[in-house]
ROLOKOL-417405 format. One record per residue (C-alpha): residue in three letters; residue number from 1; x, y, z. Coordinates in steps of 0.2 Angstrom, whole numbers, plus 2048, in hexadecimal, padded with zeros to 3 digits. Each point is the difference from the previous one (the first is absolute). Layout:
# ROLOKOL-417405
{aa=ala	i=NUM	px=X	py=Y	pz=Z} .
...
# end
This chain:
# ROLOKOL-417405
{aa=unk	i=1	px=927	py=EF6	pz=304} .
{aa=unk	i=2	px=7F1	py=80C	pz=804} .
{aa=unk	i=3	px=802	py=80A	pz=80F} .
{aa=unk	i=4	px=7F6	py=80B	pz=80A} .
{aa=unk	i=5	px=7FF	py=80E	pz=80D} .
{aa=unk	i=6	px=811	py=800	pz=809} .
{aa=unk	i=7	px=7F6	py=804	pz=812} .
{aa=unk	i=8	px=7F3	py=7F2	pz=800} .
{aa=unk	i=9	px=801	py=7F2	pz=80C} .
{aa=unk	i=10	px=7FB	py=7EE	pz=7FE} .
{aa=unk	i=11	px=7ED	py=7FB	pz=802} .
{aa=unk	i=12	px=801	py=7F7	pz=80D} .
{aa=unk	i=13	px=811	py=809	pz=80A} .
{aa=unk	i=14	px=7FE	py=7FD	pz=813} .
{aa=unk	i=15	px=7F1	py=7F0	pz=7FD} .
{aa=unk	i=16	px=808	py=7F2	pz=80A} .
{aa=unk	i=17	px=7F9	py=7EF	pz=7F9} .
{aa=unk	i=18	px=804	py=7EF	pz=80C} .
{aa=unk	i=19	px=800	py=7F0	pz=7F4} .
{aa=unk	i=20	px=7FC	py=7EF	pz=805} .
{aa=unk	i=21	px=7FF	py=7F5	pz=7F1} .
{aa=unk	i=22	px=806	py=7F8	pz=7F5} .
{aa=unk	i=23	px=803	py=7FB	pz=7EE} .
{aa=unk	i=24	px=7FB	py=80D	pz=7F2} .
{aa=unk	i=25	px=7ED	py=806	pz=804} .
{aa=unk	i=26	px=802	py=80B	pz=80E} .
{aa=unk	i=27	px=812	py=802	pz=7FF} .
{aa=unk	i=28	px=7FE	py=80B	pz=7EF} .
{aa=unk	i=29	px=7F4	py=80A	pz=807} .
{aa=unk	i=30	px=80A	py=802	pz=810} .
{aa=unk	i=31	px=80E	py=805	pz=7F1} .
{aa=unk	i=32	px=7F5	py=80D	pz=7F6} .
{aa=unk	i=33	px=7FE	py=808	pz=810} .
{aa=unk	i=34	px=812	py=7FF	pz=801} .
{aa=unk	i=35	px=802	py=808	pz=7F0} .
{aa=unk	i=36	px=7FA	py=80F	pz=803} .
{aa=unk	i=37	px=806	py=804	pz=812} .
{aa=unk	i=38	px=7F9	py=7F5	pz=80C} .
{aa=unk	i=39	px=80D	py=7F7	pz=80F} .
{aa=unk	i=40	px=7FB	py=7F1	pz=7FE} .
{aa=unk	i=41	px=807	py=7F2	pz=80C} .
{aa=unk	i=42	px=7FE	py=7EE	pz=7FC} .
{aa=unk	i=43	px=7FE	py=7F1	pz=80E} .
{aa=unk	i=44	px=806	py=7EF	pz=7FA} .
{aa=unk	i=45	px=804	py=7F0	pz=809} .
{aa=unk	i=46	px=813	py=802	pz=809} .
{aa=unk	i=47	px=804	py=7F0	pz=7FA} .
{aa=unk	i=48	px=7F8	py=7FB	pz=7EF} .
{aa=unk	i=49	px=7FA	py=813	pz=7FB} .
{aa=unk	i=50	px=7F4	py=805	pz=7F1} .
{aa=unk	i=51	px=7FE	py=7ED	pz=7F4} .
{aa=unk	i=52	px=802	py=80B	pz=7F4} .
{aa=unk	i=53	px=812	py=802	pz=801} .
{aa=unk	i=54	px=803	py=7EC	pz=7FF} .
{aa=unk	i=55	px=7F9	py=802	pz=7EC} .
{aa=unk	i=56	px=813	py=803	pz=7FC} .
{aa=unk	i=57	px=809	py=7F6	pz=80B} .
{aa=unk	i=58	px=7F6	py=7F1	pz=7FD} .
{aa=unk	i=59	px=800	py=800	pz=7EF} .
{aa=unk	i=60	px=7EE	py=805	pz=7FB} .
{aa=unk	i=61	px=804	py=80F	pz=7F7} .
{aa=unk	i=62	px=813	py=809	pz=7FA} .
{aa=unk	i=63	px=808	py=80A	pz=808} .
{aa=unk	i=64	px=805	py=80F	pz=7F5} .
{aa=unk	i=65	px=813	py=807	pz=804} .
{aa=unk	i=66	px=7FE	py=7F7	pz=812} .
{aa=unk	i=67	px=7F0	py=80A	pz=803} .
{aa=unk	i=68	px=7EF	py=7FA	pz=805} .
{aa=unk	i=69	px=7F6	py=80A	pz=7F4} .
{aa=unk	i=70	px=7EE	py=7FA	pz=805} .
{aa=unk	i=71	px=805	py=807	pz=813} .
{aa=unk	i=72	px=809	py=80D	pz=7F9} .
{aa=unk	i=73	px=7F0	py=805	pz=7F6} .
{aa=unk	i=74	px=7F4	py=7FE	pz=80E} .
{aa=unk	i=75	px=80A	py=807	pz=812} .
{aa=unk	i=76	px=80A	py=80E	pz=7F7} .
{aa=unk	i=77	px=802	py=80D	pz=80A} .
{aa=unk	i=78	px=7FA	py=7F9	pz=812} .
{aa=unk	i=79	px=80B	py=7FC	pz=80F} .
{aa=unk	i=80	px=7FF	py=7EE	pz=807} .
{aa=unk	i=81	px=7FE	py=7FA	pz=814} .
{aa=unk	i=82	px=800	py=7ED	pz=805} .
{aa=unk	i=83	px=7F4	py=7FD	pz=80D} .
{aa=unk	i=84	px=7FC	py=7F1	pz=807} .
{aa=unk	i=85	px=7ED	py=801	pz=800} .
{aa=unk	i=86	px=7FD	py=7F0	pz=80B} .
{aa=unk	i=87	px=806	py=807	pz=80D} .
{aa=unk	i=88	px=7F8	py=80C	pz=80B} .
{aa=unk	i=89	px=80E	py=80C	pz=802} .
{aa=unk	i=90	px=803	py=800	pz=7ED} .
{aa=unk	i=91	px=7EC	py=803	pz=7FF} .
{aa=unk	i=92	px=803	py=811	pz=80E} .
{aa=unk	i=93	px=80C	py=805	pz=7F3} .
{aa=unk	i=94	px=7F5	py=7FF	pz=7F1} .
{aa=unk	i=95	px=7F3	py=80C	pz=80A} .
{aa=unk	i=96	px=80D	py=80B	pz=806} .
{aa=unk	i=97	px=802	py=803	pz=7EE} .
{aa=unk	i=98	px=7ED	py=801	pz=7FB} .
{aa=unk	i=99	px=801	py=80C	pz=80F} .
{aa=unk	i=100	px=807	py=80C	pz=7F4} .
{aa=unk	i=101	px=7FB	py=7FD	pz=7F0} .
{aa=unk	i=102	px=7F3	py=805	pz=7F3} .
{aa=unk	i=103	px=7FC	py=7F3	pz=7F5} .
{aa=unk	i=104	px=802	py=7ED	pz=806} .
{aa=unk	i=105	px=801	py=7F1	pz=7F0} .
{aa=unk	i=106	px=7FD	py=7EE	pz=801} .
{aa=unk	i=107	px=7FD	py=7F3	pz=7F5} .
{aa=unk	i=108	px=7FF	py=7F3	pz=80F} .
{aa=unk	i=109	px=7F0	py=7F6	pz=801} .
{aa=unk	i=110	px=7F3	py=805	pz=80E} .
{aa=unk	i=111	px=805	py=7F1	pz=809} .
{aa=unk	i=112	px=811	py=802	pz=801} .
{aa=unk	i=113	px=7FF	py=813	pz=802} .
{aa=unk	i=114	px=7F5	py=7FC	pz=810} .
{aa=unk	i=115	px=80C	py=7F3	pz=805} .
{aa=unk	i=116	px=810	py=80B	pz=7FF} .
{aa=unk	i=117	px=7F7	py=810	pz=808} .
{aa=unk	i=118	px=7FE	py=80B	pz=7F3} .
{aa=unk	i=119	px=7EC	py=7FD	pz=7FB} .
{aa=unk	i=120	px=7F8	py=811	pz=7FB} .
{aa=unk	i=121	px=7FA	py=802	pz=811} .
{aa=unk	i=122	px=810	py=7FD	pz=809} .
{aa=unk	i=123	px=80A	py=80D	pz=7F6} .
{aa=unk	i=124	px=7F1	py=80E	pz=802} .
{aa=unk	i=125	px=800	py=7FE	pz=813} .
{aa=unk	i=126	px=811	py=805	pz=7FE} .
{aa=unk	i=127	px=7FF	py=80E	pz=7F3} .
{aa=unk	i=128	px=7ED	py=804	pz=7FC} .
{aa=unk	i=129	px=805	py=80D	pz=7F2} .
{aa=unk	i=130	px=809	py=7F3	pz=7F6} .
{aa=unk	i=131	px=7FB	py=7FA	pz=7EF} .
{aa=unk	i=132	px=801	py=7ED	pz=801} .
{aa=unk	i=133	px=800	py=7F9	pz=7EF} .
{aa=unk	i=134	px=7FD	py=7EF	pz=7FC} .
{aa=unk	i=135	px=804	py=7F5	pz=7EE} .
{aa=unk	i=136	px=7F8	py=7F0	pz=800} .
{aa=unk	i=137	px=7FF	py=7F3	pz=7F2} .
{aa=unk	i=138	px=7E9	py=7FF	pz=7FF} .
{aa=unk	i=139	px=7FB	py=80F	pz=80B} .
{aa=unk	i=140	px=7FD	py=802	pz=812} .
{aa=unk	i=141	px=7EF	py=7F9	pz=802} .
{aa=unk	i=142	px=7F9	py=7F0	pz=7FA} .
{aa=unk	i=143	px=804	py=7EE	pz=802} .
{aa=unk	i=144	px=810	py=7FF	pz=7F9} .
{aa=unk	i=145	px=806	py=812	pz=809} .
{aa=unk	i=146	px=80E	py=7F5	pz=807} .
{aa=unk	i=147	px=805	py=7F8	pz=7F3} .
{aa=unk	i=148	px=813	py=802	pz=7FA} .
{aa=unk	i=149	px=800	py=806	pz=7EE} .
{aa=unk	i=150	px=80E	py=806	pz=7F4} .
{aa=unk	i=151	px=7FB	py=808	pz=7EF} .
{aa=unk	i=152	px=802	py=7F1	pz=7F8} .
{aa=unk	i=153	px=7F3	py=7F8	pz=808} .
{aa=unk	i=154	px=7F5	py=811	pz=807} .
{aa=unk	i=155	px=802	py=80A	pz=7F0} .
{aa=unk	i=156	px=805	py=7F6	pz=7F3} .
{aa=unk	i=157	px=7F4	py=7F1	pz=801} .
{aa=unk	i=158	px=7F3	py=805	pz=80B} .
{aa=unk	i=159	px=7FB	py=80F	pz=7F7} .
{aa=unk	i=160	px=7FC	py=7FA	pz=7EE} .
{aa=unk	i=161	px=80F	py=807	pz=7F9} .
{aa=unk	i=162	px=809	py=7EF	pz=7FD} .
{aa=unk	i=163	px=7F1	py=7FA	pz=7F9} .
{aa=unk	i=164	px=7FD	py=810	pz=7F4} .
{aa=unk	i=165	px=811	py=7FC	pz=7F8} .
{aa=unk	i=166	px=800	py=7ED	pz=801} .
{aa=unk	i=167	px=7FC	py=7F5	pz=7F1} .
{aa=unk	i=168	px=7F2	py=7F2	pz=804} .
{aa=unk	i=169	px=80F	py=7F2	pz=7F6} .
{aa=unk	i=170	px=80E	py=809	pz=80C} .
{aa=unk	i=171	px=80A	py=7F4	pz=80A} .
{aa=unk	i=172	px=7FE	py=809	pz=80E} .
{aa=unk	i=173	px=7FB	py=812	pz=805} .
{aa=unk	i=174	px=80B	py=80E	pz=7F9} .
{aa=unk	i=175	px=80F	py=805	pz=80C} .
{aa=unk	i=176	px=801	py=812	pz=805} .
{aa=unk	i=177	px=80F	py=80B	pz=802} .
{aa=unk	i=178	px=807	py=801	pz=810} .
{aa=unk	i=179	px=7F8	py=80A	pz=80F} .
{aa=unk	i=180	px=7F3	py=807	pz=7F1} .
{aa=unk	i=181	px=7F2	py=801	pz=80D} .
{aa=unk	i=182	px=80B	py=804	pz=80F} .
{aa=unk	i=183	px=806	py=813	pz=7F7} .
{aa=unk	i=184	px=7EE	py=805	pz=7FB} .
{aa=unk	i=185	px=7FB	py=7FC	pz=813} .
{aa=unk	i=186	px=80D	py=809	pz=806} .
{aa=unk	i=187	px=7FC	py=811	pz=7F8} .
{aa=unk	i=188	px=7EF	py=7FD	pz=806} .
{aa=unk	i=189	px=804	py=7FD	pz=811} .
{aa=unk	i=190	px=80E	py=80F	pz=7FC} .
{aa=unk	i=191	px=7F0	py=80B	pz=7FC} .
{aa=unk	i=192	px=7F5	py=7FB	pz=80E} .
{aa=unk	i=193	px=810	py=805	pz=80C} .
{aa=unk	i=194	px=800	py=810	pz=7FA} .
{aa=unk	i=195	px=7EC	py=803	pz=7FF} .
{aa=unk	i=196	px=7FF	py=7FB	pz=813} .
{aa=unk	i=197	px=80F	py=80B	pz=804} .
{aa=unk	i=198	px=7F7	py=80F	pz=7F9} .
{aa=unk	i=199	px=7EF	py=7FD	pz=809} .
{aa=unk	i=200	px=80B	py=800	pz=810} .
{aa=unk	i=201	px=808	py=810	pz=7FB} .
{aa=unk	i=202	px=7EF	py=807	pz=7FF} .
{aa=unk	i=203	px=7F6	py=7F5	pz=80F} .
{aa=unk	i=204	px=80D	py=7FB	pz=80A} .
{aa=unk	i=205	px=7FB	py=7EE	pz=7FF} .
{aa=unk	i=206	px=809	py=7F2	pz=7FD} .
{aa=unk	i=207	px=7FA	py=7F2	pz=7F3} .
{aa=unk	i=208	px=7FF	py=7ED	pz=7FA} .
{aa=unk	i=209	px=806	py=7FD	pz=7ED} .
{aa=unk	i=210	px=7FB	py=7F2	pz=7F7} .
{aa=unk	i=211	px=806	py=7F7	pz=7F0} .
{aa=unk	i=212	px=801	py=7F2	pz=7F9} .
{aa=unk	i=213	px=807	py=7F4	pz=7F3} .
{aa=unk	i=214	px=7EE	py=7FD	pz=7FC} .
{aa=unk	i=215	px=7F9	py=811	pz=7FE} .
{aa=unk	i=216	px=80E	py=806	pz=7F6} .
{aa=unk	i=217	px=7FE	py=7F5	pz=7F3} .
{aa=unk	i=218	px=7EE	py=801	pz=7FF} .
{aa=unk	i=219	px=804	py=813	pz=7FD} .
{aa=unk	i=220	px=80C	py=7FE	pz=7F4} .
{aa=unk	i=221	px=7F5	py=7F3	pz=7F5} .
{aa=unk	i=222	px=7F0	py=809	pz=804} .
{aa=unk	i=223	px=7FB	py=805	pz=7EF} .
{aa=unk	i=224	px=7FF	py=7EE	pz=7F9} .
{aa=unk	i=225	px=7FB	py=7F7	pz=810} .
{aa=unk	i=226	px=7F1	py=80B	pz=802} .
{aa=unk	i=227	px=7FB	py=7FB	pz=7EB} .
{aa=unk	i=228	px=800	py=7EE	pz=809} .
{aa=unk	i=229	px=7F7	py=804	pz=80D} .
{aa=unk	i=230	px=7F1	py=80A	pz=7F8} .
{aa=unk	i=231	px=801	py=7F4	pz=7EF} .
{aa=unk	i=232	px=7FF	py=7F1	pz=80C} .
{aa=unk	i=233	px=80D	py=7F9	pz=7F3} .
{aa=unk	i=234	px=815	py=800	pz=801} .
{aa=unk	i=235	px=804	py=810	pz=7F6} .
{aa=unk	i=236	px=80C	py=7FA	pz=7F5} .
{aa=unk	i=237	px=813	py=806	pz=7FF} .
{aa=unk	i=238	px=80B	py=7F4	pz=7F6} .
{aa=unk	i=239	px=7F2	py=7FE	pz=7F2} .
{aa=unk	i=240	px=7F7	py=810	pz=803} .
{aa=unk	i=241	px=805	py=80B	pz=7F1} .
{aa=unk	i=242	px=7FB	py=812	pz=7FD} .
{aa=unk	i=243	px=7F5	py=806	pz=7F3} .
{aa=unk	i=244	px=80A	py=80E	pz=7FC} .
{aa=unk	i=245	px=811	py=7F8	pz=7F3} .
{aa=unk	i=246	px=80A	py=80F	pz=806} .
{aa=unk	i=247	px=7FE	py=7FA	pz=813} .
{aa=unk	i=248	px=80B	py=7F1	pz=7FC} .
{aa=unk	i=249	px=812	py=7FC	pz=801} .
{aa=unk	i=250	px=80A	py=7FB	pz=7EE} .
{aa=unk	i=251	px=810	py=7F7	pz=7FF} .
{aa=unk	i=252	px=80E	py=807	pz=7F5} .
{aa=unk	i=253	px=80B	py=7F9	pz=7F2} .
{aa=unk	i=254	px=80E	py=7FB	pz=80E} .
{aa=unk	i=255	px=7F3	py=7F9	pz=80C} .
{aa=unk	i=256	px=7FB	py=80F	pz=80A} .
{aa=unk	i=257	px=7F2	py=807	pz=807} .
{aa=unk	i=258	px=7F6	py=810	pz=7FD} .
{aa=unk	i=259	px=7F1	py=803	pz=80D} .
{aa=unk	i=260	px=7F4	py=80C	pz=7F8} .
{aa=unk	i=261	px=7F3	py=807	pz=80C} .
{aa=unk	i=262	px=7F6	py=80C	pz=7F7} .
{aa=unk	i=263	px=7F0	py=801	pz=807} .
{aa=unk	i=264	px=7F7	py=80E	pz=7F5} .
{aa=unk	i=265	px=804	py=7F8	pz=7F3} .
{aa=unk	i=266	px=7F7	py=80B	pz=7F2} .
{aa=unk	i=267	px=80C	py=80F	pz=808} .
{aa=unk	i=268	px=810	py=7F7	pz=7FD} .
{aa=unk	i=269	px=7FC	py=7F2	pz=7F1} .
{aa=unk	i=270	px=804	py=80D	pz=7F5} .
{aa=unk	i=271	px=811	py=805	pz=807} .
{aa=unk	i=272	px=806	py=7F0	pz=801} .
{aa=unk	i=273	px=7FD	py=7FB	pz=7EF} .
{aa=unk	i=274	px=809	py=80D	pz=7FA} .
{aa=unk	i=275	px=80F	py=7FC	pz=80B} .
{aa=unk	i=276	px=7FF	py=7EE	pz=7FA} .
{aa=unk	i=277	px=803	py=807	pz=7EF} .
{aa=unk	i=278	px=7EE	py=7FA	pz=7FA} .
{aa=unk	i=279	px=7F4	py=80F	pz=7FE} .
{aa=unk	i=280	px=7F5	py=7F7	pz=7F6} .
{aa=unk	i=281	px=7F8	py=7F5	pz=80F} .
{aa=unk	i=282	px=7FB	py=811	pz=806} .
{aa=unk	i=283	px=7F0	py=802	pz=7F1} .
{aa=unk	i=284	px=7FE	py=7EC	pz=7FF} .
{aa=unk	i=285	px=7EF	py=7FD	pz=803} .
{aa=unk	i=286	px=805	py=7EF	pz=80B} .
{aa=unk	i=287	px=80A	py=80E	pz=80B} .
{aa=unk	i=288	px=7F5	py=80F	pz=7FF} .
{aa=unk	i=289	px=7FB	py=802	pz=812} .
{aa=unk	i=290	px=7FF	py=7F5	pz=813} .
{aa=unk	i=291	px=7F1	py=7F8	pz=7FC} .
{aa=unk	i=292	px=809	py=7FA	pz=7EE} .
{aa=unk	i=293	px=811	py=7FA	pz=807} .
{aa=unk	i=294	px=7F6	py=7F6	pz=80B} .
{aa=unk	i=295	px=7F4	py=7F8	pz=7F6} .
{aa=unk	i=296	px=810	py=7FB	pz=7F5} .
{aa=unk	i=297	px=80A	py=7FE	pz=80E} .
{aa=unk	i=298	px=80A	py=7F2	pz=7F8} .
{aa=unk	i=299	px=804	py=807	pz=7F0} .
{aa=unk	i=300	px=807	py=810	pz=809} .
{aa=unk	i=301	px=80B	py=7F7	pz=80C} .
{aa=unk	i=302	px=805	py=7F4	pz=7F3} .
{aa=unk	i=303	px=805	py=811	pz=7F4} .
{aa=unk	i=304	px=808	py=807	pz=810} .
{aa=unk	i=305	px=80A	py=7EF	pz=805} .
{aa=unk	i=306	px=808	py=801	pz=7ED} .
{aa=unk	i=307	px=805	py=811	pz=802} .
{aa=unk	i=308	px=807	py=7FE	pz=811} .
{aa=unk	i=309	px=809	py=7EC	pz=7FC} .
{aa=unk	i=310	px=809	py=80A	pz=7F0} .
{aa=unk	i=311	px=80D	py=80D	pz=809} .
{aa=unk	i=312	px=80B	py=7FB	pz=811} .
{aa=unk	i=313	px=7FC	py=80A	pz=80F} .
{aa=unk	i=314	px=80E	py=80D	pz=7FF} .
{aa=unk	i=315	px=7F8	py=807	pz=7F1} .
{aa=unk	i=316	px=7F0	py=800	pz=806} .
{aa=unk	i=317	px=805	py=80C	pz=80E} .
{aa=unk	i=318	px=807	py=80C	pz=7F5} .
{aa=unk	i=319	px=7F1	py=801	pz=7F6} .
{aa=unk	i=320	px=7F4	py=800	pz=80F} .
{aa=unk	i=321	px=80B	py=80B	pz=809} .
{aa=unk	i=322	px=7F3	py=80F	pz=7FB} .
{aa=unk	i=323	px=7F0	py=7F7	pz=803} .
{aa=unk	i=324	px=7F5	py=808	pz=80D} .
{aa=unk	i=325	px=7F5	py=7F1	pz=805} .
{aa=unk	i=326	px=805	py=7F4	pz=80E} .
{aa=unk	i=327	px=80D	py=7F4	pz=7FA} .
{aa=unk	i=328	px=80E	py=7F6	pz=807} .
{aa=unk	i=329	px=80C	py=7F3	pz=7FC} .
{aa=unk	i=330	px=801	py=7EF	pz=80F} .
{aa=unk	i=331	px=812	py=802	pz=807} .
{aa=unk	i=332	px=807	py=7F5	pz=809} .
{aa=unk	i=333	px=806	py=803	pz=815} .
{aa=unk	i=334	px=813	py=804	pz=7F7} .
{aa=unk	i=335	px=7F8	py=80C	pz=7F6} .
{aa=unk	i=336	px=7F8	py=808	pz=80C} .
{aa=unk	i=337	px=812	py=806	pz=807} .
{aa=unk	i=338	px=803	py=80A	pz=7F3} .
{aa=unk	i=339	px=7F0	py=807	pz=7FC} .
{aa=unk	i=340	px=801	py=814	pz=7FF} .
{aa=unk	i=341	px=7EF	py=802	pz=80B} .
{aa=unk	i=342	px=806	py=7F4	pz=810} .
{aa=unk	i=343	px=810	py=809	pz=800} .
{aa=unk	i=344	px=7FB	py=814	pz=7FD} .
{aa=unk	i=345	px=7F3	py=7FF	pz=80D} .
{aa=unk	i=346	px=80D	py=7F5	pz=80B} .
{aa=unk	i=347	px=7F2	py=7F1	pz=804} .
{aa=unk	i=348	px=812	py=7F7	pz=803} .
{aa=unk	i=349	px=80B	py=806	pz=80E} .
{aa=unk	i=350	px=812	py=7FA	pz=801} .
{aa=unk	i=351	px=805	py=7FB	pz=812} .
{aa=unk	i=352	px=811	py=7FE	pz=807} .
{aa=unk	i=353	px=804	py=7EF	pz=80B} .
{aa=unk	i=354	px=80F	py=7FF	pz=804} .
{aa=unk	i=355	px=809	py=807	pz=7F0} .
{aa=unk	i=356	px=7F2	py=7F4	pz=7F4} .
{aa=unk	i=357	px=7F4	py=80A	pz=7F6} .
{aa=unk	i=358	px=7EF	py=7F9	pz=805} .
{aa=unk	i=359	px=7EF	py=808	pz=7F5} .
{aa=unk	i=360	px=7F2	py=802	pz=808} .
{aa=unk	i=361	px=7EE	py=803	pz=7F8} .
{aa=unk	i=362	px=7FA	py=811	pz=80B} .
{aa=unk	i=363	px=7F0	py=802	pz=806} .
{aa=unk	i=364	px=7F3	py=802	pz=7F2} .
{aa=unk	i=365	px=7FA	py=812	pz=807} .
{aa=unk	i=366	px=80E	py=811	pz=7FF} .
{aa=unk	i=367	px=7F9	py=80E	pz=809} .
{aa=unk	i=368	px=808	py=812	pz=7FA} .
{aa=unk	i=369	px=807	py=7F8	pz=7F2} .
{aa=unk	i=370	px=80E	py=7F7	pz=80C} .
{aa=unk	i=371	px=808	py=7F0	pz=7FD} .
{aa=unk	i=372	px=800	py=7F9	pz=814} .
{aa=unk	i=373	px=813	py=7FE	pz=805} .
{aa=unk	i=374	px=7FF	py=7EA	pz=804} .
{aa=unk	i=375	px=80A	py=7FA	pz=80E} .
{aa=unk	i=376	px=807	py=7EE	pz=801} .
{aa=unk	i=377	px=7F7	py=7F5	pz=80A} .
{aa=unk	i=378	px=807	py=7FB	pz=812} .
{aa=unk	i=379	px=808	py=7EE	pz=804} .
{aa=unk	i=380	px=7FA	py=7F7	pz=80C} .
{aa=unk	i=381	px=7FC	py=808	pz=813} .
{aa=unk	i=382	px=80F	py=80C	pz=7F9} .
{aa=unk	i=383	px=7F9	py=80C	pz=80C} .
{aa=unk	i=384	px=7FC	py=7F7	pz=80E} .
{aa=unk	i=385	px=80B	py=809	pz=80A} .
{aa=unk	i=386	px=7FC	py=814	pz=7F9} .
{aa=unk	i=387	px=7EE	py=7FC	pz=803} .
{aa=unk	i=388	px=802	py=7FA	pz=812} .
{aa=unk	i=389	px=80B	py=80F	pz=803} .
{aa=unk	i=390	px=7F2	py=80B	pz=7FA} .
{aa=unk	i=391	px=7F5	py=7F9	pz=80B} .
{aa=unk	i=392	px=80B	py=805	pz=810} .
{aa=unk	i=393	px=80A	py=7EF	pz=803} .
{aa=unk	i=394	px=810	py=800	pz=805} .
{aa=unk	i=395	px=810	py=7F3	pz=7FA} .
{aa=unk	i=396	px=7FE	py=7F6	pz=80F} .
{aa=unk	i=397	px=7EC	py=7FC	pz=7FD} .
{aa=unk	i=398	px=802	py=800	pz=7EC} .
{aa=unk	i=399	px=80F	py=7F0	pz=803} .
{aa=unk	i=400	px=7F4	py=7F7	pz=80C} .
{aa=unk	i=401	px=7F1	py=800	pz=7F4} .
{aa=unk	i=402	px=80D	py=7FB	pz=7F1} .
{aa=unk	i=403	px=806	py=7F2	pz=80D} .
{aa=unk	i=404	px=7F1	py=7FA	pz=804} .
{aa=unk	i=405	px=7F6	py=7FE	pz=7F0} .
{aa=unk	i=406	px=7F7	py=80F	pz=802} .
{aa=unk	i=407	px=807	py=809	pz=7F2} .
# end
């Protein structure tokens, strides 16, 4: 696994981070933070805590070796606090907390944030250098600011992404995998955390962060949604195919795929013709150059499809193996276990839960060539107690909030 300088600390060592959310949105973000350094402390209900944690338990999802790997994923390394936010003394808590803290997370609606006492303005009189960072479902202006939204609905439908990738004879819209949107919001709202924290550093002031489901999926699918927009048409997707034969994907002899994405095509045509064993197509006239392949664009691909349909998948590895333009084979989520790249530059950790091996998927960014050390995410209000102890209670306080419903 790569390492680094022995002497370099964590990114964000000595950042505390005060989460009040739930579900997957903020919480990763809260989580990234985590990663690399932050002390992160996660408010959920007393009672009920994160919904999250009820996917396992209620059946919605497996549990794997006992373990709630969705919650496991998104509130690794984060200590946990129930605080009964509907009362007022479990609402002095929360801002004794913001009282010493750098960055606060929600994913609450405005409503309920105002409702609850921890509105943007409430948590500023309390600490005006604190970076308050909100993750909503559509953004935090407009008529539907309020509006709940999961990825689902903000990201996935909303956005034109379902659309892009939905037949016009399909049942119904095109499922997308679980917490899709959520994990690219989160980095976003991750890097926004980190751009406000670095303006303080240099200003002193504090900040308000914004994403949203929304946004981030307008950013993600950008390229073709501004085609739509300036071709005043749907830019197609499922039947818009490339010009450019050796920009398509070919399926093998044993039913696999092969994406080939080469782009200059007249630098690499020649290349891959001799690794496909056919150095003749490089001199045929049908083939010579771009602007031939594509004016016989059939003929190529169809040339390219027998070559590809003839040997299984192992064997086309081997011979590819020392081609230089950009290729790759599908794999499946198993395969990606064991692929040499995920696990040399360690974009899976293994953390220990009680004695069961749980894998994690690190943070997409190493800093210093580091793999970030991941640390199991907390059950629920597990440190109710440690946390009030920091904040100066003593036993005698701590039991009555516990027996009162405070905590």
């Amino acid at each position: 696994m790569p390492g680094g300088p022995a002497d370099a600390l964590p990114v964000f060592d000595g950042v505390q981070v005060l989460e009040v959310a739930q579900w997957t949105f903020a919480p990763a973000a809260a989580a990234v933070l985590a990663d690399f350094g932050a002390s992160v402390i996660k408010v959920e209900d007393p009672v009920t805590g994160d919904p999250q944690r009820a996917l396992t338990t209620s059946g919605v999802m497996p549990a794997v070796g006992g373990v709630n790997v969705v919650t496991a994923q998104t509130n690794r390394g984060k200590r946990s606090i129930g605080l009964n936010l509907r009362d007022p003394r479990g609402q002095e808590l929360l801002m004794e907390l913001v009282d010493r803290s750098d960055v606060f997370v929600t994913n609450f609606r405005g409503p309920a944030r105002a409702k609850l006492g921890f509105d943007e303005d409430a948590v500023r009189a309390r600490n005006p250098r604190i970076i308050y960072a909100r993750a909503t479902g559509q953004g935090a202006r407009g008529p539907d600011a309020d509006r709940g939204g999961y990825d689902f609905t903000a990201y996935w439908m909303r956005s034109g992404i379902a659309a892009s990738f939905t037949a016009e004879d399909a049942d119904r819209p095109l499922p997308q995998p679980p917490a899709f949107g959520d994990k690219a919001g989160a980095m976003n709202l991750a890097f926004g955390i980190a751009a406000a924290l670095y303006r303080r550093e240099r200003t002193g002031q504090g900040a308000t962060v914004d994403v949203s489901l929304l946004g981030t999926a307008l950013w993600q699918h950008s390229s073709a949604v501004l085609y739509s927009w300036g071709l005043d048409r749907e830019f197609p997707i499922l039947t818009g195919r490339s010009r450019n034969p050796i920009g398509w994907s070919y399926r093998t002899a044993d039913g696999r795929w092969i994406a080939l994405m080469m782009i200059e095509s007249d630098r690499w045509w020649p290349d891959l013709c001799r690794h496909l064993d056919r150095p003749d197509l490089i001199d045929d006239r049908r083939f010579a150059d771009a602007a031939a392949r594509a004016e016989n664009l059939t003929e190529c691909v169809a040339v390219l499809e027998g070559l590809f349909a003839a040997l299984p998948l192992a064997e086309w590895e081997r011979r590819l193996a020392t081609l230089a333009g950009p290729w790759a084979v599908q794999r499946t989520m198993l395969e990606t276990a064991e692929d040499p790249q995920v696990v040399e530059n360690g974009y899976a950790v293994s953390v220990d839960y009680d004695g069961t091996d749980v894998r994690l998927m690190s943070a997409p960014v190493q800093f210093d060539e580091r793999v970030p050390e991941l640390g199991r995410a907390p059950e629920h209000a597990e440190h109710s107690e440690q946390v009030l102890l920091e904040l100066g209670y003593g036993w005698d306080a701590i039991t009555e909030f516990k027996d009162s419903g405070v905590v």
